[in-house]
C-alpha positions as CSV (number, residue, x, y, z in Angstrom):
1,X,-0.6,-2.3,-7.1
2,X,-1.6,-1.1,-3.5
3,X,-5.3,-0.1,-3.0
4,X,-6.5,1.4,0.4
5,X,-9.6,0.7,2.3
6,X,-11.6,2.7,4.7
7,X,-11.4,0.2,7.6
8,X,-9.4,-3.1,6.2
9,X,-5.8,-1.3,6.2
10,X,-3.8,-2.0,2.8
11,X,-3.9,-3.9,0.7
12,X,-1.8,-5.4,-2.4
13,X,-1.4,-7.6,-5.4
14,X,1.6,-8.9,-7.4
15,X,0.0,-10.2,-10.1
16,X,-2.2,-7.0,-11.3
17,X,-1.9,-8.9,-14.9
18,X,-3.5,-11.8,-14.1
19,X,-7.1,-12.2,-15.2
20,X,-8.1,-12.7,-12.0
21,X,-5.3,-10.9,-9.9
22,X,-5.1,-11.7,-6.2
23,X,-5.0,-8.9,-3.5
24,X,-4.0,-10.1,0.1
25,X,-3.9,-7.6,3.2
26,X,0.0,-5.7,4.0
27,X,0.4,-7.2,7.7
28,X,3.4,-4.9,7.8
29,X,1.0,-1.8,7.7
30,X,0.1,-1.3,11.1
31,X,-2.9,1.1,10.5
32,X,-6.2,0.7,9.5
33,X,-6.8,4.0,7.1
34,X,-4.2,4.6,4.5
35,X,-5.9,7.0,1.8
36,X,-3.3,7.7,-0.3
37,X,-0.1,5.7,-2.1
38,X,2.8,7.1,-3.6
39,X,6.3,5.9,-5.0
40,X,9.6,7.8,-4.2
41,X,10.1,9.3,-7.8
42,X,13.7,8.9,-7.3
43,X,13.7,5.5,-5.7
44,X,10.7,3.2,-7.0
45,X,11.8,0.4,-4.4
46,X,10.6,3.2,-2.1
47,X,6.6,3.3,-0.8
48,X,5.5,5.9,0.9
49,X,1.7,6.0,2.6
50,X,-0.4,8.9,3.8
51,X,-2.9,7.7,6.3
52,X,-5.8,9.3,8.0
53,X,-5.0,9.6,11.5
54,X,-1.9,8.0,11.4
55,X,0.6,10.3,9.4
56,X,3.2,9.1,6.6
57,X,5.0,5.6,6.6
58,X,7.7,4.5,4.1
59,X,8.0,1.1,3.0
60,X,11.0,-0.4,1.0
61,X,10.9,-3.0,-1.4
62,X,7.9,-4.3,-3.0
């Protein structure tokens, strides 16, 4: 699961199941205001972040 954050970038957890799931900061997002996540619908290893300010990145992998 990704969340996004006004001011602390993106962040992510790999273990959303978890009772008490850990989420740790994307260092490989370089911007600061993602608002929106979405997955490729035709590739799920493929990311792709829409950011205010800072346009559309795509990430492979998870």
């Amino acid at each position: 699961m990704y969340v996004t954050t006004e001011r602390e970038g993106l962040w992510v957890t790999e273990n959303l199941d978890d009772d008490a799931p850990t989420f740790f900061r994307d260092e490989g997002y370089p911007f600061q205001q993602p608002v929106r996540v979405f997955w490729n619908p035709y590739d799920l290893d493929e990311v792709w972040t829409v950011s205010f300010g800072g346009g559309m990145r795509v990430k492979r992998g998870r």
